[in-house]
MDTraj code that builds the backbone (N, CA, C; nanometers):
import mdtraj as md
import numpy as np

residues = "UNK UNK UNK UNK UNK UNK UNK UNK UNK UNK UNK UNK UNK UNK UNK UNK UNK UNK UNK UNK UNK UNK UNK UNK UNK UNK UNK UNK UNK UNK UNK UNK UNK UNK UNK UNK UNK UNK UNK UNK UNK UNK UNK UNK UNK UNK UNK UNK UNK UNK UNK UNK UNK UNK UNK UNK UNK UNK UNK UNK UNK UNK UNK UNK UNK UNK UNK UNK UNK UNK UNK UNK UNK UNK UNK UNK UNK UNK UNK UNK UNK UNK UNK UNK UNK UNK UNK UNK UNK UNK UNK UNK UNK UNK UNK UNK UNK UNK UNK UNK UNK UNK UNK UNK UNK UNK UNK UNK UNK UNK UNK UNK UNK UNK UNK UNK UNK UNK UNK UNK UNK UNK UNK UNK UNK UNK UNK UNK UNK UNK UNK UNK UNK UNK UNK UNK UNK UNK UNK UNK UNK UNK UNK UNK UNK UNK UNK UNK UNK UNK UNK UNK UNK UNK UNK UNK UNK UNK UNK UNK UNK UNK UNK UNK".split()
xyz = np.array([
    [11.4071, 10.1758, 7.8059],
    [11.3362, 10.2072, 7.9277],
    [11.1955, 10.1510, 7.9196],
    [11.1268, 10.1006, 8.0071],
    [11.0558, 10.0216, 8.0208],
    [10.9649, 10.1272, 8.1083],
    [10.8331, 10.1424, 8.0889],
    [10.7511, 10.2282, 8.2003],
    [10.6536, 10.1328, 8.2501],
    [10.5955, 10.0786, 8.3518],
    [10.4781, 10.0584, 8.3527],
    [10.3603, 10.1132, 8.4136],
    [10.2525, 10.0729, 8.3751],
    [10.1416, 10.2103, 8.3827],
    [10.0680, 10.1321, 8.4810],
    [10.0820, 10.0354, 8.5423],
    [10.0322, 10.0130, 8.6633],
    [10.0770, 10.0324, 8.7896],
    [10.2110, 10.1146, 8.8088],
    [10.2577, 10.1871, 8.9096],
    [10.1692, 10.2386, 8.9758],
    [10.1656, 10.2423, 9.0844],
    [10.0955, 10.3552, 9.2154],
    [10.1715, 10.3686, 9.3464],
    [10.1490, 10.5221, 9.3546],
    [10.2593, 10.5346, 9.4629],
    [10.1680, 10.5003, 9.5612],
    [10.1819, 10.4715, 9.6973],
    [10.1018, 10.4188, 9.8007],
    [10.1598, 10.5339, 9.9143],
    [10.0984, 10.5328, 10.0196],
    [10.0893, 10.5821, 10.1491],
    [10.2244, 10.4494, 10.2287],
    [10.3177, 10.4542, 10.2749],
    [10.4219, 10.3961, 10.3486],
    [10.3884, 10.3836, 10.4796],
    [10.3294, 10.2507, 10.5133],
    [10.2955, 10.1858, 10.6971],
    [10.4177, 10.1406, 10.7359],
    [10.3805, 10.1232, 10.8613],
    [10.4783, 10.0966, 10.9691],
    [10.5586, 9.9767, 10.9084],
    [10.4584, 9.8599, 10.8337],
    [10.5049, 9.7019, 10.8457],
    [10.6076, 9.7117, 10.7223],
    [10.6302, 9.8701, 10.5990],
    [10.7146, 9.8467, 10.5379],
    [10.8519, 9.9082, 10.5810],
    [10.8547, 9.9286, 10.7175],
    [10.9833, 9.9780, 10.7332],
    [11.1010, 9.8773, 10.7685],
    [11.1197, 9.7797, 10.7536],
    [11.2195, 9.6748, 10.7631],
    [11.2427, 9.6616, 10.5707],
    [11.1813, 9.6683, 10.4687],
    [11.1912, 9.6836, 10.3359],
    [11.2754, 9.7796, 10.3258],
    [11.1820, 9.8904, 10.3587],
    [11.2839, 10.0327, 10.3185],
    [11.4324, 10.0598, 10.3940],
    [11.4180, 10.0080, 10.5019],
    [11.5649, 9.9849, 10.5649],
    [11.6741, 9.9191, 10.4475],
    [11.6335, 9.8062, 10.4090],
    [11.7049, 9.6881, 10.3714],
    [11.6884, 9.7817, 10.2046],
    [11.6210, 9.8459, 10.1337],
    [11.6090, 9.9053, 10.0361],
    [11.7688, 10.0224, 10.0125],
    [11.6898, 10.0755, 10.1178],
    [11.8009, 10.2022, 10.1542],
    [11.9268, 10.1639, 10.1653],
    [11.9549, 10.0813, 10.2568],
    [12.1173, 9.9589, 10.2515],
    [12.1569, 9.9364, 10.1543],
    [12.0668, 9.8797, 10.0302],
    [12.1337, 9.8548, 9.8844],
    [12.1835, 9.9869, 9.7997],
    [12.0701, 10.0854, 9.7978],
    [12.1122, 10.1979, 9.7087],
    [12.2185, 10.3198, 9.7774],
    [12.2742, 10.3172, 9.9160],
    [12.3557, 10.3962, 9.9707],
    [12.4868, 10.3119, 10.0399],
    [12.4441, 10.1759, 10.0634],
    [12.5711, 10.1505, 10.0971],
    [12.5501, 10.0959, 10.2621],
    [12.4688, 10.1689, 10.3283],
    [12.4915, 10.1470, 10.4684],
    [12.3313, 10.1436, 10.5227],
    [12.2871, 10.0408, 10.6344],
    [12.1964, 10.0362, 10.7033],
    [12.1725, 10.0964, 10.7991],
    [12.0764, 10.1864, 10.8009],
    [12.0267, 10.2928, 10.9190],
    [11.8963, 10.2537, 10.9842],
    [11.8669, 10.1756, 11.0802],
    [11.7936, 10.1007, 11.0865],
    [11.7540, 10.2504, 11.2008],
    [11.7982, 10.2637, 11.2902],
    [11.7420, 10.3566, 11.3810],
    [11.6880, 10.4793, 11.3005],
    [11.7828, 10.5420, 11.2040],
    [11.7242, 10.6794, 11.1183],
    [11.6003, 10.6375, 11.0618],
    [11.5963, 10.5428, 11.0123],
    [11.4201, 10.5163, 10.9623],
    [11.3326, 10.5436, 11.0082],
    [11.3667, 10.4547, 11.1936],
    [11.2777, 10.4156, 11.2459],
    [11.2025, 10.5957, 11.2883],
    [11.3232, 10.6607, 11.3245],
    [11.2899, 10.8002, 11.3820],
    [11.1888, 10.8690, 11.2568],
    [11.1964, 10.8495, 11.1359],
    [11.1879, 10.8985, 11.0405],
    [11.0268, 10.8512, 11.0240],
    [10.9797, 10.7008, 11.0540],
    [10.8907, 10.6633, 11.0054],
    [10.7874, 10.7409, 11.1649],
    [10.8356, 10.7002, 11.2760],
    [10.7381, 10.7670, 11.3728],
    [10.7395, 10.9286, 11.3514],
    [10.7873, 10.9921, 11.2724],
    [10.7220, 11.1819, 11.2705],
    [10.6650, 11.1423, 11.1442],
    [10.6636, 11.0369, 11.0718],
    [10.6007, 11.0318, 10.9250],
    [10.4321, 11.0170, 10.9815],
    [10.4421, 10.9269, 11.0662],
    [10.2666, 10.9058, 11.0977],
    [10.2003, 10.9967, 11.2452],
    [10.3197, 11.0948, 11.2817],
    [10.2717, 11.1370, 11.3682],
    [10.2555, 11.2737, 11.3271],
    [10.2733, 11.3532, 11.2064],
    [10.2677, 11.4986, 11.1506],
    [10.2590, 11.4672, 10.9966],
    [10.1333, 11.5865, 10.9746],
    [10.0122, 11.5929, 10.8857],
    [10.1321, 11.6141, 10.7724],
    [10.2041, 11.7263, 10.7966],
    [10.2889, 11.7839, 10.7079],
    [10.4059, 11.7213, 10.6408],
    [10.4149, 11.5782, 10.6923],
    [10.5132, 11.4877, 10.6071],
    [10.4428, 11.3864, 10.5470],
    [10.5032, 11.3686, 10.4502],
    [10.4469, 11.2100, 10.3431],
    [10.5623, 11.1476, 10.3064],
    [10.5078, 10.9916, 10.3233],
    [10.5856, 10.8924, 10.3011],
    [10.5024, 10.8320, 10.1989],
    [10.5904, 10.7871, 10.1011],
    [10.5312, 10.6905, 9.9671],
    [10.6046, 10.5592, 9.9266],
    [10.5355, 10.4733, 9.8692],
    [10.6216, 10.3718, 9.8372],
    [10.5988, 10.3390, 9.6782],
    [10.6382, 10.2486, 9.5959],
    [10.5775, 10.2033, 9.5001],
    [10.6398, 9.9964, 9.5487],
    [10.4975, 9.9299, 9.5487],
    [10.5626, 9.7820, 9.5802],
    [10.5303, 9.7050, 9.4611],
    [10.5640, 9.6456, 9.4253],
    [10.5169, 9.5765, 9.2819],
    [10.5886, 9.4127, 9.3322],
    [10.4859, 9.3139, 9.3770],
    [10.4605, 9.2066, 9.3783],
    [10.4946, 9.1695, 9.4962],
    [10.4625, 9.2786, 9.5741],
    [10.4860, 9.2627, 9.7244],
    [10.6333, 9.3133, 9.7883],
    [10.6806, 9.3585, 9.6843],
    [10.8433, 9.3970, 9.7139],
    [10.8334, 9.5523, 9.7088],
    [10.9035, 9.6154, 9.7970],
    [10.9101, 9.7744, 9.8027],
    [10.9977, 9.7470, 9.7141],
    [11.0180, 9.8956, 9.6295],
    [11.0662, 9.9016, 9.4681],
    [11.1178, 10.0551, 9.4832],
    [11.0742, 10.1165, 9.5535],
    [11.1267, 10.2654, 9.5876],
    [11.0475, 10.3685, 9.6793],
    [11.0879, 10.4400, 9.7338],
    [11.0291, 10.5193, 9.8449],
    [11.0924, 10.6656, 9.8300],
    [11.0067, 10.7290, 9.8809],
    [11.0359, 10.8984, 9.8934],
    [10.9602, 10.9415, 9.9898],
    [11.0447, 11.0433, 10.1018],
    [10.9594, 11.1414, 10.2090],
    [11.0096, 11.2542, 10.1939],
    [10.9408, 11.3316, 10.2194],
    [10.8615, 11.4852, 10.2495],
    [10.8009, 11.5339, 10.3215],
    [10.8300, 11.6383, 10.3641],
    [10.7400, 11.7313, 10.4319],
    [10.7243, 11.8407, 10.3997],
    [10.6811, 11.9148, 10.4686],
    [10.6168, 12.0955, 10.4247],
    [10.7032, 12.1843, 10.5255],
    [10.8191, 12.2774, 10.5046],
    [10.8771, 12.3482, 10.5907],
    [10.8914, 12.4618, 10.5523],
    [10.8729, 12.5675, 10.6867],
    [10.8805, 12.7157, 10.5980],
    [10.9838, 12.7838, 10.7389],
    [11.0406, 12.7157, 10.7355],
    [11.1252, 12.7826, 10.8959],
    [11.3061, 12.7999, 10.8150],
    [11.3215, 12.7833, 10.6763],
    [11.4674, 12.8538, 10.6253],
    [11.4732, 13.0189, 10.6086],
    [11.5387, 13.0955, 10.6582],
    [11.5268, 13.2169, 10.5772],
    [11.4205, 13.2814, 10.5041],
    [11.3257, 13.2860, 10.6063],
    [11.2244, 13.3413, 10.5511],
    [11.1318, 13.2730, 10.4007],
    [11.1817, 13.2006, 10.3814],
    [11.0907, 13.1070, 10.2734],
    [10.9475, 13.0819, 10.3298],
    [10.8909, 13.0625, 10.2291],
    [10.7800, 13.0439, 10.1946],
    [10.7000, 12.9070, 10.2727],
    [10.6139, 12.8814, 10.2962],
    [10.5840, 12.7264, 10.3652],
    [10.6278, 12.6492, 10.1653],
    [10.6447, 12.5796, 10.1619],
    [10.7306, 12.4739, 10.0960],
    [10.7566, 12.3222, 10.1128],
    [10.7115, 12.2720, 9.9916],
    [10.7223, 12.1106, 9.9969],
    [10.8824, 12.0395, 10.0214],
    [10.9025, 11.9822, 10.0583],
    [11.1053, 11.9638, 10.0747],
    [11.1009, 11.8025, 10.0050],
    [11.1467, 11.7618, 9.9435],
    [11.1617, 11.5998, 9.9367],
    [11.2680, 11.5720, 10.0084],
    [11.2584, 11.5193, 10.0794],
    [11.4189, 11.5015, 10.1882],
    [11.5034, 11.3566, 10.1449],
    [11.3922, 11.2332, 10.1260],
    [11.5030, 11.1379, 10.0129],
    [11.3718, 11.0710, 9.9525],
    [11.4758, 11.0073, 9.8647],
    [11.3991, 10.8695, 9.7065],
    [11.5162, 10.8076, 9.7288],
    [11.4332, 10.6982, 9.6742],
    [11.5427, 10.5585, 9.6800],
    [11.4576, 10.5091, 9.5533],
    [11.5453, 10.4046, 9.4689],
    [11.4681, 10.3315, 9.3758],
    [11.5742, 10.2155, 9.3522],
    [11.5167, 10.1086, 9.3903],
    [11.5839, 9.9458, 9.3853],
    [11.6797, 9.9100, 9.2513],
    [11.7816, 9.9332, 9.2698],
    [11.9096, 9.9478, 9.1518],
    [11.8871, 9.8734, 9.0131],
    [11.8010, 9.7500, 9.0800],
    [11.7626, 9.6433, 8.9803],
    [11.6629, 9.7058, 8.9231],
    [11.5534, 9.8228, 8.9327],
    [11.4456, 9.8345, 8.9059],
    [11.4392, 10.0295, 8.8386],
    [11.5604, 10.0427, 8.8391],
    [11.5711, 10.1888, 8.8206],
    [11.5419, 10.2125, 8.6618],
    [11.4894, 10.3820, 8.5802],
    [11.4762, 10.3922, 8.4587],
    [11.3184, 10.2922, 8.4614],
    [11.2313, 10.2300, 8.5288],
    [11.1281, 10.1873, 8.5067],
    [10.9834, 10.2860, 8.5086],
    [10.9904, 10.3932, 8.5680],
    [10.9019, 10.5082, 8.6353],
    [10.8624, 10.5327, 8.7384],
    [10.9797, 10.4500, 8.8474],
    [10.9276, 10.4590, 9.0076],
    [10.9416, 10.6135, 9.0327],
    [11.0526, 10.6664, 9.0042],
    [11.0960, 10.7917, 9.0637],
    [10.9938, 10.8819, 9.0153],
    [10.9250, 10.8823, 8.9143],
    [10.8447, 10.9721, 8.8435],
    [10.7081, 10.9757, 8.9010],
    [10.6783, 10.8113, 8.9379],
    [10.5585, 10.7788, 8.9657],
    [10.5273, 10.8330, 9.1635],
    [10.6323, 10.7918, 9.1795],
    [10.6768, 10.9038, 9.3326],
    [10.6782, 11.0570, 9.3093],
    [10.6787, 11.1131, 9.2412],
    [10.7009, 11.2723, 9.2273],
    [10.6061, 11.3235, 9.2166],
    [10.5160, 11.2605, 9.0964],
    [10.4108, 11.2683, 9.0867],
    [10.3227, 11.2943, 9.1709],
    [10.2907, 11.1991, 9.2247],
    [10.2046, 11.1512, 9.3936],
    [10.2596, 11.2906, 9.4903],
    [10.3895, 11.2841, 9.5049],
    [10.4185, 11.3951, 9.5624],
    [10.3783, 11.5423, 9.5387],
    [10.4094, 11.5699, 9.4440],
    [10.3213, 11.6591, 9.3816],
    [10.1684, 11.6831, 9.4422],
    [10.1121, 11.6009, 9.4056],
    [9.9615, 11.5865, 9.4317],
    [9.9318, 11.6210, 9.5909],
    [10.0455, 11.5314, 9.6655],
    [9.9864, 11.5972, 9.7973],
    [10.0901, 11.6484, 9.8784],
    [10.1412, 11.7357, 9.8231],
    [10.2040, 11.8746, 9.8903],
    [10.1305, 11.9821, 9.8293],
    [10.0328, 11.9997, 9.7352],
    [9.9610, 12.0987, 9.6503],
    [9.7907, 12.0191, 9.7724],
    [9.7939, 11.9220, 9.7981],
    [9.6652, 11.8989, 9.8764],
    [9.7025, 12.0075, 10.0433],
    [9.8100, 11.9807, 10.0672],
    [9.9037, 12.0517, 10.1627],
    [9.8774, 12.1966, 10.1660],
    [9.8847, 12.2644, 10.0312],
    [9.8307, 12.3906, 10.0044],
    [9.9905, 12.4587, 9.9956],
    [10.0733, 12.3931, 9.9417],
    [10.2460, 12.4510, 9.9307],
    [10.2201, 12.4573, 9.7657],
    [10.2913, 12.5817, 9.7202],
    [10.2418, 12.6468, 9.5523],
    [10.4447, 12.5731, 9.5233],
    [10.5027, 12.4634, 9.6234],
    [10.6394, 12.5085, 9.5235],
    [10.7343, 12.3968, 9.5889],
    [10.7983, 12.2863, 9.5650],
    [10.8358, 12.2483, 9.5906],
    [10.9912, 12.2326, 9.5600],
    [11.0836, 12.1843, 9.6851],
    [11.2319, 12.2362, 9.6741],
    [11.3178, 12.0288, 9.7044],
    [11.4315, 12.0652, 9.6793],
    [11.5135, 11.9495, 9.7201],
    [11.6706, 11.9885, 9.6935],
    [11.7417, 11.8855, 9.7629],
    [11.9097, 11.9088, 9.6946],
    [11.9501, 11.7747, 9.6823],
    [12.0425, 11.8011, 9.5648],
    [12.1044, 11.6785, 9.4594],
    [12.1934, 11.7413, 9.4647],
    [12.3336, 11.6199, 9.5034],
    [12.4613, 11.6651, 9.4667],
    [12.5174, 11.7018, 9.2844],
    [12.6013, 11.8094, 9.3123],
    [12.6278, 11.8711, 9.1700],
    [12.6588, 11.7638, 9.0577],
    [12.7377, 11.6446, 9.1096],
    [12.8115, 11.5557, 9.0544],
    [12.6731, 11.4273, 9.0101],
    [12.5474, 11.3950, 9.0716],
    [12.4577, 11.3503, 9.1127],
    [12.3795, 11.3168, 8.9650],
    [12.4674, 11.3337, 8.8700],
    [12.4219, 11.3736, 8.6884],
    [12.2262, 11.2953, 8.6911],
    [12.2090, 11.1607, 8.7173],
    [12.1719, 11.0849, 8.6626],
    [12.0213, 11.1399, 8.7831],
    [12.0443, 11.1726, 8.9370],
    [11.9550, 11.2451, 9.0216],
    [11.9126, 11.3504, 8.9364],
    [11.9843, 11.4891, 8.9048],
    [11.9858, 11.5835, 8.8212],
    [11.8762, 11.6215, 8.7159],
    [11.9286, 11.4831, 8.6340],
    [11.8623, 11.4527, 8.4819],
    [11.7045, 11.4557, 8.5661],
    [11.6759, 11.3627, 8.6524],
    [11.5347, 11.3100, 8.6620],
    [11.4473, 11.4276, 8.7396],
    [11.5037, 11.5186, 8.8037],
    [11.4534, 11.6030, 8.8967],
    [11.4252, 11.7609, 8.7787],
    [11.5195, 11.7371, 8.6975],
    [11.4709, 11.8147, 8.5717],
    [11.3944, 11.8041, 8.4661],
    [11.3903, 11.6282, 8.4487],
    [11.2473, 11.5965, 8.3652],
    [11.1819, 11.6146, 8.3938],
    [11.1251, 11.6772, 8.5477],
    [11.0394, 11.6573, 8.6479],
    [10.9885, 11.8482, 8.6292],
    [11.0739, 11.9121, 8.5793],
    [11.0123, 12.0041, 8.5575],
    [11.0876, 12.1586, 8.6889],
    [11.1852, 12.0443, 8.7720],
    [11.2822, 12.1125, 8.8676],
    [11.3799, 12.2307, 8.7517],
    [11.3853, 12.3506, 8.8113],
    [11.5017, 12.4332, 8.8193],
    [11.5612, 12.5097, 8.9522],
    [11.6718, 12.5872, 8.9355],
    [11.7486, 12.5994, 9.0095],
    [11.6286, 12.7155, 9.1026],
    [11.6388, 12.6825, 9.2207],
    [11.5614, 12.7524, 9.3363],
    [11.6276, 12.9478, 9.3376],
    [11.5745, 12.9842, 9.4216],
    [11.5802, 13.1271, 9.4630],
    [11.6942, 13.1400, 9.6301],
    [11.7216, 13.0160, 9.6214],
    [11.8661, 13.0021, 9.7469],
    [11.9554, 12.9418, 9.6706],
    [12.0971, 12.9623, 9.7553],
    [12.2211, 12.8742, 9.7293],
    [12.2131, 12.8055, 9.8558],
    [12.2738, 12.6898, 9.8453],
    [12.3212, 12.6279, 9.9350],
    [12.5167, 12.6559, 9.9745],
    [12.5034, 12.6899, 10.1234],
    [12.6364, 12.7330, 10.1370],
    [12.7087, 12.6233, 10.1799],
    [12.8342, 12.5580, 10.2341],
    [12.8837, 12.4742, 10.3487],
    [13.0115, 12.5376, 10.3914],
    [13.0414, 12.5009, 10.5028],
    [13.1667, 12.4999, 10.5768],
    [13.1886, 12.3939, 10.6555],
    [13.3189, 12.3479, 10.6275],
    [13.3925, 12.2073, 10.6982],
    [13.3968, 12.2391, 10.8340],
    [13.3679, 12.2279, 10.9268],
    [13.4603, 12.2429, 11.0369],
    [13.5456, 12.1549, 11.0864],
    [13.5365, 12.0305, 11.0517],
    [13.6100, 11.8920, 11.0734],
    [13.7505, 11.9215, 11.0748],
    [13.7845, 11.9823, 10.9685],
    [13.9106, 12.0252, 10.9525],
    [13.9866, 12.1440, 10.9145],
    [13.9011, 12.2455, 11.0221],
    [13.9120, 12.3697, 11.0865],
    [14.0206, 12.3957, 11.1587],
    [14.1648, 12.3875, 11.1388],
    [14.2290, 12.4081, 11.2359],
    [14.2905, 12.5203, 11.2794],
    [14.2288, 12.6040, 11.2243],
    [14.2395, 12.7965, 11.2431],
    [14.1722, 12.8365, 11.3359],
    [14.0364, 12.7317, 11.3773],
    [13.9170, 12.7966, 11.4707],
    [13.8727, 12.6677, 11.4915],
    [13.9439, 12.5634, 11.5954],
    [13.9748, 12.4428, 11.6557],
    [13.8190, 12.4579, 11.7749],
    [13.8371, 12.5633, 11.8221],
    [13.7072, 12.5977, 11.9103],
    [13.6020, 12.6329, 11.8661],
    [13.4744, 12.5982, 11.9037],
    [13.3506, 12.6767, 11.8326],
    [13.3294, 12.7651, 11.9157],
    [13.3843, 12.8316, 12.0117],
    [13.3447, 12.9493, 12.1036],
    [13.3773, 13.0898, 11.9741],
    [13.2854, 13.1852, 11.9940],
    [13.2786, 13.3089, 11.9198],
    [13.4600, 13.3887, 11.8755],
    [13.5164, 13.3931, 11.8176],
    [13.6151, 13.4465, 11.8382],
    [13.6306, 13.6202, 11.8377],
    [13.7500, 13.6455, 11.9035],
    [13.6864, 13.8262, 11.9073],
    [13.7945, 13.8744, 11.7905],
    [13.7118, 13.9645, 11.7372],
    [13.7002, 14.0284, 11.5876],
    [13.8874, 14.0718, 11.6179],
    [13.9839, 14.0134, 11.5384],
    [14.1334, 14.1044, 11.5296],
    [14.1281, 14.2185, 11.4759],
    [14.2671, 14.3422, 11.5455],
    [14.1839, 14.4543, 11.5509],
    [14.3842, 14.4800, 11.5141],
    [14.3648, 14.5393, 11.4092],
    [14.5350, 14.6187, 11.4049],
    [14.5815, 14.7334, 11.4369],
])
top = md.Topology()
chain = top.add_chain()
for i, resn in enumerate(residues, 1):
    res = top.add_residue(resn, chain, resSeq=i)
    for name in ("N", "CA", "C"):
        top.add_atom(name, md.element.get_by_symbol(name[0]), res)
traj = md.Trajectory(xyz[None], top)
């Protein structure tokens, strides 16, 4: 593993969102050119989200956003990382760290004492890094239900309680 100590996470402008598009495409698979775009206009239009980049030689190299939300179940106001990306070719270098970091710094400028995220269970290598990071398991579970393939309760109208 290779670190370098001239990393800096940066503040994410408008002119790198065709990067992070084309970034995001490599490390997930699919181009969301509109989700960005939505993503990058509440990034510069509310105090309470941050966007970061790390570019090293003019090339975006990895990105992470966040915001501050306290509207789950009574939680706390709270830092959220909502995604990271780090350029496949460039991963294990200290982008992700050097992003967390930064993050850190200004969700605590934010005045949030605690920051949260979700990584799939299977996600080992997400996992590992979000725990070097000093992450443990939160004070919620995360629940789900399919409805896709619900075919007991085909309708989302309320159903009335069966009664024997």
């Amino acid at each position: 593993m290779t670190t370098d100590t001239a990393l800096e996470a940066r503040p994410l402008e408008p002119c790198d969102l065709a990067d992070l598009v084309a970034l995001d495409a490599e490390v997930t698979g699919e181009a969301k050119e509109s989700y960005w775009a939505d993503v990058f206009a509440r990034l510069h239009d509310d105090t309470n989200c941050i966007g970061l980049g790390v570019k090293r030689d003019g090339r975006l190299e990895a990105y992470l956003f966040g915001e501050v939300r306290a509207i789950e179940f009574g939680s706390d106001a709270c830092g959220w990382i909502l995604a990271l990306g780090v350029r496949t070719d460039t991963t294990r270098q200290g982008h992700a760290s050097t992003l967390l970091d930064e993050a850190r710094r200004r969700f605590h400028a934010l005045g949030v004492r605690s920051i949260r995220t979700m990584v799939m269970r299977t996600d080992v290598p997400f996992l590992a890094l979000f725990r070097r990071q000093g992450f443990v398991g939160g004070p919620f579970v995360q629940l789900q239900l399919d409805i896709a393939t619900d075919d007991n309760h085909g309708s989302m109208e309320p159903q009335a309680e069966a009664r024997t």
